[in-house]
N, C-alpha and C positions, 0 to 999 in steps of 0.2 A: 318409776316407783308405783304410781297409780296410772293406769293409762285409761283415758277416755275419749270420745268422740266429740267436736264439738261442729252444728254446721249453723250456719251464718245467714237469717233471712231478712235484711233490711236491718232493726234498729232490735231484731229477736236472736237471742243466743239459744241455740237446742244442745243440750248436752244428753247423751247417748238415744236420742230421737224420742225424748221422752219428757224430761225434765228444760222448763222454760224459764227465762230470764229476760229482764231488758239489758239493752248493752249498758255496761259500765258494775249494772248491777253485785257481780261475783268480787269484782275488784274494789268496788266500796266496803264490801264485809272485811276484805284483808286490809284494808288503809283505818280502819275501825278497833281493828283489833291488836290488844298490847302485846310486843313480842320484847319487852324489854328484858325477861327473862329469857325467854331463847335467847339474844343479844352474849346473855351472860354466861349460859350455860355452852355456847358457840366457842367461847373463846377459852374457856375449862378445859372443854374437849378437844381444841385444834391442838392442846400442848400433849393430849395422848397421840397422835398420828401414829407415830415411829413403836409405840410403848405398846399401840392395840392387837399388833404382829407377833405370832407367834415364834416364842424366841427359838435359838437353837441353844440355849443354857438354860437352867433353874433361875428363873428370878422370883424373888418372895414375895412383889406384890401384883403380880400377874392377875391374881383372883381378884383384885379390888378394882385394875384397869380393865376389864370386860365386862364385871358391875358398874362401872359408871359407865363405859360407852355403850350398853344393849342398853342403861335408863335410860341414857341422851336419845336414842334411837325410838326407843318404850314414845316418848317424850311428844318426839314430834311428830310422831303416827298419831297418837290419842289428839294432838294439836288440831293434826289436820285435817281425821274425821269429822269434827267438829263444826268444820266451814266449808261452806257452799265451794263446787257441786259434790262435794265426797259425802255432807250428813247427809243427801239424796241415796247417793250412787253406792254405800258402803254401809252396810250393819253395822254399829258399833256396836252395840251388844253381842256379837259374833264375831268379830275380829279381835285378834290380840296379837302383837308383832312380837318375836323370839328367835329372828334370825341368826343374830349372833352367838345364841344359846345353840340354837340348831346345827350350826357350821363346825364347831367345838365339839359339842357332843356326838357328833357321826366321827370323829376320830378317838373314841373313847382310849387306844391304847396308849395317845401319848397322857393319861393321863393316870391315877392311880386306882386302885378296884378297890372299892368297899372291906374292909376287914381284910384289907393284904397288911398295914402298915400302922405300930402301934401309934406313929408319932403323924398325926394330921395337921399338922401347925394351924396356921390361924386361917379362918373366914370374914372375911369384909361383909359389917353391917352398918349399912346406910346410919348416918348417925338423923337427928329429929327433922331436919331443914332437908333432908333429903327425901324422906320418906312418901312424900307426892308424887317421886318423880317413879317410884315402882308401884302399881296398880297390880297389885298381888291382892285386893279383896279379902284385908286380915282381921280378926277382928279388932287388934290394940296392938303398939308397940308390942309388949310383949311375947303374943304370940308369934308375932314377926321375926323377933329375933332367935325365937324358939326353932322354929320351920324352919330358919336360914343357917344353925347349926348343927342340923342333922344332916349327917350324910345320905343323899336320894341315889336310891340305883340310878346307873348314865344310861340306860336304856330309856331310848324315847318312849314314853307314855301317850296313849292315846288322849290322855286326860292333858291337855293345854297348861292347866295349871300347876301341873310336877313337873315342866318344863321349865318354867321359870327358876326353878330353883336350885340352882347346882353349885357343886364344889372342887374348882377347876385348880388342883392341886397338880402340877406338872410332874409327870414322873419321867426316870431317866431318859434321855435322848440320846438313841445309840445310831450311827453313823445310818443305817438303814432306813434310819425316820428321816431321814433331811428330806430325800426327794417328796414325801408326806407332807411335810413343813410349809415346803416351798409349795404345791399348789395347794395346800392351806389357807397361804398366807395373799397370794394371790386373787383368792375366796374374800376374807377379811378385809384386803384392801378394797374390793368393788363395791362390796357394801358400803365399807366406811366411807370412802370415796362419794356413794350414794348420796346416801344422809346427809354431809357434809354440804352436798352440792345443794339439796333440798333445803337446808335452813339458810343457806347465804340467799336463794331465790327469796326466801319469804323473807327475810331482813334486808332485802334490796326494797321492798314496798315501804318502811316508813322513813330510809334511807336515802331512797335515789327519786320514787314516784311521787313520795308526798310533796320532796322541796319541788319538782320540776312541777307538780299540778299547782302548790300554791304559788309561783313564779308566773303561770298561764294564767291564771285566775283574774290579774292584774296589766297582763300583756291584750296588747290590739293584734300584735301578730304571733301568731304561735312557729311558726317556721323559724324567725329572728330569737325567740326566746330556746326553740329546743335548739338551735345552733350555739347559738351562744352557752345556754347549758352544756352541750356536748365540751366544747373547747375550757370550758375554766371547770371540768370534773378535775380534782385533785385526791384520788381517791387512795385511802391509806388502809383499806380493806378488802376482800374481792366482793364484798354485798355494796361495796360504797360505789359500782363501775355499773355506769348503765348498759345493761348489755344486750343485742337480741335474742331472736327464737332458735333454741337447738331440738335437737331430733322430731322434729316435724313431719308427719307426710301429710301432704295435702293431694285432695285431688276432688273434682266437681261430681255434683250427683243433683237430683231431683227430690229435692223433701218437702213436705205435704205442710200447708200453711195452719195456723191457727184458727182460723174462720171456721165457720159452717159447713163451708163449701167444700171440702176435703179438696180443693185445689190445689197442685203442685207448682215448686218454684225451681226454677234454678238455681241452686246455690253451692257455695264452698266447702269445701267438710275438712277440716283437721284433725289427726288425730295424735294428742299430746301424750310423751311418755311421765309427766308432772306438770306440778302446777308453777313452775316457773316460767315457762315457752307461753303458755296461757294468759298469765298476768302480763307479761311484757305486748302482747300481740293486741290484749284488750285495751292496756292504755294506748298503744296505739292508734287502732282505731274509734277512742273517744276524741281523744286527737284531734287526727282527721275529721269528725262528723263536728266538733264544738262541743261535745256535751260531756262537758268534765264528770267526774264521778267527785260525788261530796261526801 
């Protein structure tokens, strides 16, 4: 999702050879932070899975299932900019995620052309409790739902924010579109897939790290405690399963110390495709060293 470099000098985290932390540091911001929303909004979205694919028939509320899962998506990009090392390593002011929007719209024929068809049926607009979760920059409800009822040329706009806003009216699907569909759909699922994996990572931090860190906190021996936590996980969700580091590469290099002295170290360098692999590897070695993160 976001891929960064992290290397490892002693008790100092260097993320992209630039930006410093003490260890435990990044992972206290996440154990800090309320994700009881995402929680909620996780479990909305896992009932779209099968529904965010694009069909091979008319379904009438297709247009409402890709506005809610590009929010859910919107959601937890705007989340994660937010927290250490991404408000470093990431403009928010400059970023704006419309993947889903993007993926759809490069297949503009399956869908209808501006002024072919008198009958546009309906458009899904976020009703009041939603309206957070879309960072369209409007000025009031109103306008909102004004912009989101006009039909916008499907051509991508250089301008970002005519992106957001489309009206994904399926038009007919004639046997010659399937093979279109299918590696469409294909596209759709990697993303969703994506995101998905993204938010169980983050909902595994007040889930799985906080009980195992307040369980250590109280413990003499942290080996007998993470064991025994391993064997009685009973987990009835996939954020609830402590899990390790995936798509990692790791390999050693020579990075130059904090001091004065522009002295180099030997050290580890990883380099993470998200911040899942990251957070599991940190409490790890807080672990390891004693120094829980509070």
């Amino acid at each position: 999702m976001f891929t960064f470099k992290v290397q490892k000098i002693g008790n100092q985290v260097i993320i992209n050879e630039k930006h410093r932390y003490t260890e435990g540091e990044i992972l206290s911001a996440y154990l800090h932070q309320d994700f009881s929303k995402l929680q909620k909004k996780y479990h909305e979205i896992l009932k779209l899975e099968s529904r965010v694919l694009f069909p091979f028939s008319k379904v009438s509320d297709y247009n409402e299932v890709i506005h809610k899962a590009q929010g859910f998506f919107s959601y937890i990009d705007n989340l994660i900019i937010k927290l250490p090392p991404f408000d470093k390593i990431i403009m928010s002011e400059h970023y704006r995620s419309n993947e889903l929007y993007c993926l759809l719209s490069s297949e503009r024929e399956l869908f209808r052309d501006d002024g072919e068809y008198e009958d546009e049926g309906e458009v899904y607009v976020p009703q009041d409790d939603e309206m957070s979760d879309y960072d369209y920059d409007v000025d009031d409800e109103k306008d909102f739902e004004a912009r989101y009822r006009n039909k916008i040329d499907w051509e991508i706009s250089e301008d970002k924010e005519d992106n957001l806003l489309k009206y994904y009216d399926i038009y007919y699907v004639s046997p010659d579109d399937e093979w279109v569909i299918v590696e469409l759909n294909k596209k759709i699922k990697k993303l969703y897939d994506m995101y998905m994996t993204t938010a169980a990572e983050l909902l595994r931090v007040p889930n799985v790290y906080a009980k195992l860190i307040g369980e250590m906190e109280n413990s003499q021996n942290y080996a007998e405690t993470y064991g025994r936590f391993q064997k009685e996980q009973r987990p009835s969700q996939v954020y609830d399963r402590l899990e390790g580091a995936h798509n990692v590469m790791v390999y050693y290099e020579a990075a130059e110390m904090a001091d004065s002295t522009s002295r180099q170290a030997f050290c580890q360098t990883n380099v993470y495709q998200g911040i899942g692999s990251f957070l599991y590897m940190e409490l790890m070695d807080c672990i390891r060293s004693g120094n829980l993160p509070k």
